[in-house]
C-alpha positions as CSV (number, residue, x, y, z in Angstrom):
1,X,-62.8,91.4,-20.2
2,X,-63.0,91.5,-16.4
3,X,-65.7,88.5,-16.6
4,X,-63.1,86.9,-18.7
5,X,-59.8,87.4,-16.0
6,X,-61.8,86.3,-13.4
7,X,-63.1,83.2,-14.9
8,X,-59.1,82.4,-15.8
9,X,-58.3,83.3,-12.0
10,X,-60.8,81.0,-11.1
11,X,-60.0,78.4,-13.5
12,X,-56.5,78.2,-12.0
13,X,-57.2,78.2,-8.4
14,X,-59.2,75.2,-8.9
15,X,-56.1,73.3,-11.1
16,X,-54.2,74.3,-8.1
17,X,-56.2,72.8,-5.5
18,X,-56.5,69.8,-7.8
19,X,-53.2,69.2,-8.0
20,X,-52.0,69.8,-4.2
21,X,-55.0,67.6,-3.4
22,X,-53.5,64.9,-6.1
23,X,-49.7,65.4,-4.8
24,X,-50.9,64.9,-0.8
25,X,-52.6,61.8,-1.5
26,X,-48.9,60.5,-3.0
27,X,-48.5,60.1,0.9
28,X,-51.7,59.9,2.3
29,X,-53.9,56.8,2.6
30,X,-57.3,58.5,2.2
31,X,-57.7,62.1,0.1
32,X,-57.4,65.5,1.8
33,X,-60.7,67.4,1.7
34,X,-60.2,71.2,1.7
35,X,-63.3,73.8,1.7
36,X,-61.6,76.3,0.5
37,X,-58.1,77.1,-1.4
38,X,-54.9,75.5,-0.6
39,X,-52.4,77.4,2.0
40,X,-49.4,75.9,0.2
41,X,-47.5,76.1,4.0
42,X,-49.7,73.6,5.3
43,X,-49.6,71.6,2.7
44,X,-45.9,71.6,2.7
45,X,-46.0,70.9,6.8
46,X,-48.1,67.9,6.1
47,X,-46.1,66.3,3.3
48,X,-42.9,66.9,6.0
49,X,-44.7,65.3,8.5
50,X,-45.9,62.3,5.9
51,X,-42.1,61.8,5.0
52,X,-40.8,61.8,8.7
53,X,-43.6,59.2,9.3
54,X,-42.3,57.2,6.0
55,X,-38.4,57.6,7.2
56,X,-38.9,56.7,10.9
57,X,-39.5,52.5,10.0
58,X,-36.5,52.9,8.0
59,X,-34.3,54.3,10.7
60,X,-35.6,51.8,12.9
61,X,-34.7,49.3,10.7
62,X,-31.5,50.9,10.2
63,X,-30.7,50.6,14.3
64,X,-31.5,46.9,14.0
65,X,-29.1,46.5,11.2
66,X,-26.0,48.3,13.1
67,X,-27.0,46.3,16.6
68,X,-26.8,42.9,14.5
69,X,-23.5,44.3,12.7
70,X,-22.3,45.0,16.3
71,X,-23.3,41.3,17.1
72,X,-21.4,39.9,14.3
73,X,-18.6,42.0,15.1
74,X,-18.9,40.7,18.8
75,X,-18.8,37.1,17.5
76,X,-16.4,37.4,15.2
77,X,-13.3,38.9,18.0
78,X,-14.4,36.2,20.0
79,X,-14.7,33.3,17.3
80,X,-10.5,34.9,16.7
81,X,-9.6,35.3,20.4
82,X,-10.8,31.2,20.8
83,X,-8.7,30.4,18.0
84,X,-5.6,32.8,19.2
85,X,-5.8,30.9,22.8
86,X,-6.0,27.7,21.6
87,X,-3.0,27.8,19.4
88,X,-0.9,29.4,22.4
89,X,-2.2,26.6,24.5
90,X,-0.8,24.1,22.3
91,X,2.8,26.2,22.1
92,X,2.6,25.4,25.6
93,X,2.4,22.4,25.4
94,X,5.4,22.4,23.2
95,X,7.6,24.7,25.7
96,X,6.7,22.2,29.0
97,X,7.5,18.9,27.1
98,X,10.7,20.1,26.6
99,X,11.2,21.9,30.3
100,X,9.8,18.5,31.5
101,X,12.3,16.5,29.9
102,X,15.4,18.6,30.9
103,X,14.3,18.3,34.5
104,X,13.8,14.5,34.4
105,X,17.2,14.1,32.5
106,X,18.6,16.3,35.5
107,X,16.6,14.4,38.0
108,X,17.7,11.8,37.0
109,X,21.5,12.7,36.6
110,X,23.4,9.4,37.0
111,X,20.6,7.2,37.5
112,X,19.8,7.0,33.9
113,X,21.3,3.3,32.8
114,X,22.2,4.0,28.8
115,X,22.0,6.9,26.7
116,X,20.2,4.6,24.3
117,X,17.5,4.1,27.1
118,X,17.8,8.2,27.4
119,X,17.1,8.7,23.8
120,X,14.1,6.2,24.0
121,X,12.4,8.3,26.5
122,X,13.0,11.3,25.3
123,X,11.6,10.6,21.9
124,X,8.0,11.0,24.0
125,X,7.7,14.2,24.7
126,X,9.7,15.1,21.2
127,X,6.7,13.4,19.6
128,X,4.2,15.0,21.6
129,X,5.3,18.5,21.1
130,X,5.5,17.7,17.8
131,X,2.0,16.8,17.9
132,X,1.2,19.8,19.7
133,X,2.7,22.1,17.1
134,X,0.9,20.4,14.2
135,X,-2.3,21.0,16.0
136,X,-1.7,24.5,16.5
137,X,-1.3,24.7,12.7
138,X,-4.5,23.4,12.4
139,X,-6.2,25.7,14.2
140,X,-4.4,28.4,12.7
141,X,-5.8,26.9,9.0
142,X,-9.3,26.1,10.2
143,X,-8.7,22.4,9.7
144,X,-9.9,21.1,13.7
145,X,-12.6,19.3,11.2
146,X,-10.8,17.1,9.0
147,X,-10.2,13.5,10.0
148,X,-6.6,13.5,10.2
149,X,-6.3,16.7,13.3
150,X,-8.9,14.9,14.8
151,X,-6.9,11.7,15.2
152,X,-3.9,13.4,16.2
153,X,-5.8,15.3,18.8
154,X,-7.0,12.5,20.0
155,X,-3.6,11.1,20.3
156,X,-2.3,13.6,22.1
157,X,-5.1,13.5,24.9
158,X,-4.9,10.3,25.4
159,X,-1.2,10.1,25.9
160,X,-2.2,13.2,28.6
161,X,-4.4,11.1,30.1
162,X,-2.2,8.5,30.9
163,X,0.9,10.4,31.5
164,X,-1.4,12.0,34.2
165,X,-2.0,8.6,35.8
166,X,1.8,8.4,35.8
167,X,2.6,11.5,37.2
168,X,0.2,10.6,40.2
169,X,1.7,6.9,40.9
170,X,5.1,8.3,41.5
171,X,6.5,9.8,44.2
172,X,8.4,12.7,43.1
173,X,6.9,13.9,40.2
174,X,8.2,17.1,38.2
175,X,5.8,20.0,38.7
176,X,6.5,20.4,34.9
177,X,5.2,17.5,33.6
178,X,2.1,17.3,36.0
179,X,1.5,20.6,34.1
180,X,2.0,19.1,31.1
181,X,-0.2,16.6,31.2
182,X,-2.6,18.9,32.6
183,X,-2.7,21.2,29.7
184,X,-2.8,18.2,27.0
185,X,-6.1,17.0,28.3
186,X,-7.5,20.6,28.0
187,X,-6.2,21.7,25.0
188,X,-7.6,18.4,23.3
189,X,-10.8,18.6,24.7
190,X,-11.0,22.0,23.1
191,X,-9.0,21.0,20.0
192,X,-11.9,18.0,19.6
193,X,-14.9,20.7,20.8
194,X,-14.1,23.2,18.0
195,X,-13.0,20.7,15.4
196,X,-17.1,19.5,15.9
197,X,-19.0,22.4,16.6
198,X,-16.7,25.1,14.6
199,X,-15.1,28.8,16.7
200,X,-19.0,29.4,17.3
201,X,-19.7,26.3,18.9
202,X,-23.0,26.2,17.3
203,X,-22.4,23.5,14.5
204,X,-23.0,20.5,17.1
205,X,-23.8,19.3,20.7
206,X,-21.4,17.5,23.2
207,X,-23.0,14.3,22.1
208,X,-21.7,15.0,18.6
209,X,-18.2,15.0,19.6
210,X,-18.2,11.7,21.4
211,X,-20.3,10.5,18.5
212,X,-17.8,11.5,16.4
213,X,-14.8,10.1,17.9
214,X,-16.6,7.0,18.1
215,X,-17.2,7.0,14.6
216,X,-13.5,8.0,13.7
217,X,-12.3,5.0,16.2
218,X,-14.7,2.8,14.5
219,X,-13.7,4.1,10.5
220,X,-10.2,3.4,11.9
221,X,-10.6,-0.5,13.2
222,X,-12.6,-1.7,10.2
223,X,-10.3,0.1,7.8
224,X,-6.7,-1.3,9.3
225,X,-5.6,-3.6,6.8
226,X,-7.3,-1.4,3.7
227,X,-3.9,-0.4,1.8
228,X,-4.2,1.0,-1.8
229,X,0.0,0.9,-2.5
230,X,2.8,-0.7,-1.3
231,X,3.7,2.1,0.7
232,X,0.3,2.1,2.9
233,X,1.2,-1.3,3.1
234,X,4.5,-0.8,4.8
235,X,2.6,2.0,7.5
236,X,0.1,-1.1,8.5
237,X,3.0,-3.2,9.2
238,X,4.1,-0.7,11.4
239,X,0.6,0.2,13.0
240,X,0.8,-4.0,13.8
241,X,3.8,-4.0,14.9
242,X,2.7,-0.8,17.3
243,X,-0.4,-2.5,18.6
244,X,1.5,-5.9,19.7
245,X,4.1,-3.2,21.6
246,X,1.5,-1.5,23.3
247,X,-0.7,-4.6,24.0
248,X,2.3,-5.9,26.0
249,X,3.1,-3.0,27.7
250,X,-0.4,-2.9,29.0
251,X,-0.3,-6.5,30.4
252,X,3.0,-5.7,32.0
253,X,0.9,-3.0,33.7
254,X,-1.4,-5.5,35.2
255,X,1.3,-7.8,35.9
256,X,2.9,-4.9,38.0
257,X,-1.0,-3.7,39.5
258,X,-1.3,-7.2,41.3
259,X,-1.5,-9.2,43.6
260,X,1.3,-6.6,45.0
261,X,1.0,-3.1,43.6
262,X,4.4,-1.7,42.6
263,X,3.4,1.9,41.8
264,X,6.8,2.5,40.4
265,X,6.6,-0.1,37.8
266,X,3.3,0.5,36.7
267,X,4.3,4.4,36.3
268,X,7.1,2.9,33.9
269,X,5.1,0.7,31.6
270,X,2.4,3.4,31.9
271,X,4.7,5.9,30.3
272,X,5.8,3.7,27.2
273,X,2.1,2.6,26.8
274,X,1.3,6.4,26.1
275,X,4.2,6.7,23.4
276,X,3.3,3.3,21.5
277,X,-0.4,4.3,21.8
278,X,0.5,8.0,20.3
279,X,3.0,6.4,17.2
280,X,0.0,3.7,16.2
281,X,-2.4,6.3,16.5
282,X,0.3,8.6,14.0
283,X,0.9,5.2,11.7
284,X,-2.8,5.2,11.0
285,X,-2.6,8.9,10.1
286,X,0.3,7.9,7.9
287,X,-1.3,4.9,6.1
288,X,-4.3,7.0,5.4
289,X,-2.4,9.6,3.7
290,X,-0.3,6.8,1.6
291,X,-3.7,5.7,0.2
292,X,-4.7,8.9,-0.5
293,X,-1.7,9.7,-1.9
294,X,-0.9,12.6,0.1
295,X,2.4,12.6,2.0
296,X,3.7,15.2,0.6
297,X,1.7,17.6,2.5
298,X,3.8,19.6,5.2
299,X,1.9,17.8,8.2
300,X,2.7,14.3,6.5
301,X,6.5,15.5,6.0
302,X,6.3,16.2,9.8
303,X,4.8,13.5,10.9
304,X,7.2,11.4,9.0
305,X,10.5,12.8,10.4
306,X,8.9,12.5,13.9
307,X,8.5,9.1,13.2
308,X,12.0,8.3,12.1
309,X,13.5,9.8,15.1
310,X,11.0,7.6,17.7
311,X,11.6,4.2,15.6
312,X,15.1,4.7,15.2
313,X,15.8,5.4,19.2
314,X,13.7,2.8,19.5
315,X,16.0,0.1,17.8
316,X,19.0,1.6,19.7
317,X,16.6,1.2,23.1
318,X,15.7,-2.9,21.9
319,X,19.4,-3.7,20.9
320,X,20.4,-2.6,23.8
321,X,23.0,-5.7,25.3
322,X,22.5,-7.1,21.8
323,X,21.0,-7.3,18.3
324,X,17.5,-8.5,18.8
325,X,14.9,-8.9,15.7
326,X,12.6,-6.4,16.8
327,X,15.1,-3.3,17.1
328,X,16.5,-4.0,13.4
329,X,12.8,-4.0,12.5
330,X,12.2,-0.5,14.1
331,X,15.5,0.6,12.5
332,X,14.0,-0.3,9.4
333,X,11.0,1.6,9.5
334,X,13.3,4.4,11.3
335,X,15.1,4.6,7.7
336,X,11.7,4.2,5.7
337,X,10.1,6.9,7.0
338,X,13.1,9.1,7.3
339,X,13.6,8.4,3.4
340,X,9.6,9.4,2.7
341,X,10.1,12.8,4.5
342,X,13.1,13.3,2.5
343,X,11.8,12.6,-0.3
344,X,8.2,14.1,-0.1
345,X,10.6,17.4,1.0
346,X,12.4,17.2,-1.9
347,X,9.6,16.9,-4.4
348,X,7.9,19.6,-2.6
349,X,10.3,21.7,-3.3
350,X,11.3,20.8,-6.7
351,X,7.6,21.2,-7.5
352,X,7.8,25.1,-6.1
C-alpha cells in the first residue's frame, strides 16, 4: 500500500509539471525545461512577466492612437477657427461698405448732382455687401467648392481690386473704403484658397486655384449664349447688355488715361466699371441657375432682389434729363428680376 501512494504521488507530480510546462509555453516561444518539480511562484512570476511583455506593444500602440486623436483634434479647431475668421471677415466687409458709403454721401454733402445719380452709386457697395454676406453663408455651409460661390467670390475680388486702383487715383480718399477694398481682396483670396484646397488646405496646390478659375472663366465664355428656358434667356440679355456697359466704361478709362491723365476721371469710370463687371459676373450666376432650374434657392432669391435694386437705380441714373432707351431697358429687367425673387419667395414658402 505504501508502494502504491507513492507511485500515485509520483504519478501526479509528473501531470503537474506537465501541465505548467504545457500552460508556460501558451506564452513562451520555445518550452521551459525544469530538472526538477515546478515552484508554482516562479511559474506564476514568469507568466506575469510574459503578459507585461505581451501588453507593453499594445500600450504603445495605444499612445500612438491618443497622439494621432490629439492631432485630429488639433486639425479639426483649426479647420473651425479658419472657417469662423473667414466668415467674420466677410461681415466686415458688409459693415465697411456701408460705413464707406455714409462717409462719401457726407463727403460729399452738396456736391452730389441728383439723388438718382446718389442711388446709382450707392447700389455698389449694396451689391457688394450683399455679395459679401452670401459668401459668408457659404462658408458657414461648406459650399467654397461649388461653381456658383466661386464666381461670386471672384466678383467680389475683382470689384476690390479695382476699387483699390480707385481709391489710390484720388486725392482724398475715405480711410473706410481704402479698408474696404483692402479686406475684399483678402477675404477672396481666401474665399477662392479654401473653396480649392478645402479648411485643410491639403485638397490642391496654388496652381490649382488659378487653374481653376481659369477653367470657370473659360466654362463661362463658351457657355454665354447656352439657355435651356425663356427665363435663362432673358438673364443673357442682361449679361449682354452688362458686357456692352462695362466695355464702354473701360474705353472711357483710356480715353481719360491719355494723352493727358485726368486721375479724377479715370477714378470715376473706374468705379462703375467694378459695379458692371460685379452685376455681369451675378447675371451669369443667374442664368446658370435658370437652366438648372434652381432660383428658388435662398442665394438665387438674394441675388435676385439685389439685382432689382442695381437695375432699377440704374434706369433712374440713365433717364436722368430724359427718357432714354437704355434706362427703360434696365427698368425692365429691374421689374423681372424683382418679380422672380418674389415669386421664387413665395413658392418657397408655400412649398414649406
Amino acid at each position: 500500500m505504501k508502494i502504491v501512494g507513492t507511485n500515485s504521488l509520483l504519478c501526479v507530480s509528473v501531470l503537474t509539471v506537465l501541465a505548467s510546462q504545457h500552460h508556460v509555453s501558451a506564452f513562451q516561444s520555445a518550452p521551459i525545461r525544469r530538472s526538477g518539480g515546478v515552484n508554482m511562484a516562479n511559474s506564476a512570476k514568469i507568466q506575469h512577466q510574459q503578459m507585461a511583455s505581451i501588453m507593453t506593444p499594445t500600450h504603445a500602440n495605444r499612445n500612438v492612437a491618443m497622439a494621432m486623436s490629439e492631432d485630429a483634434d488639433s486639425m479639426q479647431q483649426k479647420m473651425e477657427d479658419r472657417k469662423i475668421r473667414l466668415m467674420v471677415g466677410y461681415l466686415t466687409i458688409v459693415f465697411f461698405n456701408f460705413v464707406s458709403l455714409i462717409a462719401t454721401t457726407a463727403a460729399a454733402g452738396e456736391a452730389v448732382p441728383t439723388v438718382a445719380f446718389m442711388g446709382y452709386f450707392a447700389s455698389g457697395p449694396i451689391l457688394y455687401s450683399a455679395l459679401a454676406y452670401i459668401m459668408s453663408r457659404a462658408a458657414r455651409f461648406n459650399r467654397l467648392s461649388s461653381p456658383t460661390y466661386k464666381r461670386l467670390n471672384l466678383m467680389l475680388g475683382q470689384a476690390g481690386v479695382v476699387n483699390l486702383i480707385m481709391c489710390s487715383l484720388l486725392d482724398k480718399t475715405p480711410k473706410f473704403m481704402l479698408i474696404t477694398s483692402v479686406l475684399t481682396i483678402i477675404n477672396s483670396i481666401k474665399g477662392a484658397s479654401y473653396g480649392v484646397q478645402g479648411w485643410n488646405k491639403k485638397c490642391g496646390t496654388t496652381a490649382d486655384i488659378f487653374s481653376e478659375t481659369f477653367d470657370l472663366f473659360k466654362s463661362d465664355l463658351l457657355g454665354f449664349f447656352q439657355v435651356k428656358n425663356p427665363v435663362a434667356a432673358v438673364y443673357t440679355v442682361a449679361a449682354s447688355f452688362m458686357v456692352v456697359l462695362k466695355t464702354a466704361k473701360l474705353v472711357e478709362v483710356f480715353q481719360y488715361a491719355s494723352p493727358s491723365f485726368d486721375a479724377f476721371m479715370v477714378a470715376t469710370r473706374l468705379s462703375r466699371y467694378a459695379r458692371l463687371a460685379c452685376m455681369s459676373g451675378v447675371l451669369i450666376t443667374l442664368k446658370d441657375a435658370a437652366n438648372r432650374d434652381r432660383l428658388k434657392g435662398n442665394t438665387f432669391i438674394q441675388l435676385n432682389a439685389v439685382m432689382s435694386l442695381a437695375f432699377g437705380t440704374m434706369g433712374a441714373y440713365l433717364c436722368t434729363g430724359g427718357v432714354k432707351a437704355n434706362g427703360l431697358l434696365a427698368w425692365f429687367f429691374s421689374i423681372f428680376m424683382g418679380g422672380s425673387s418674389l415669386h421664387s419667395w413665395l413658392s418657397k414658402r408655400t412649398s414649406e
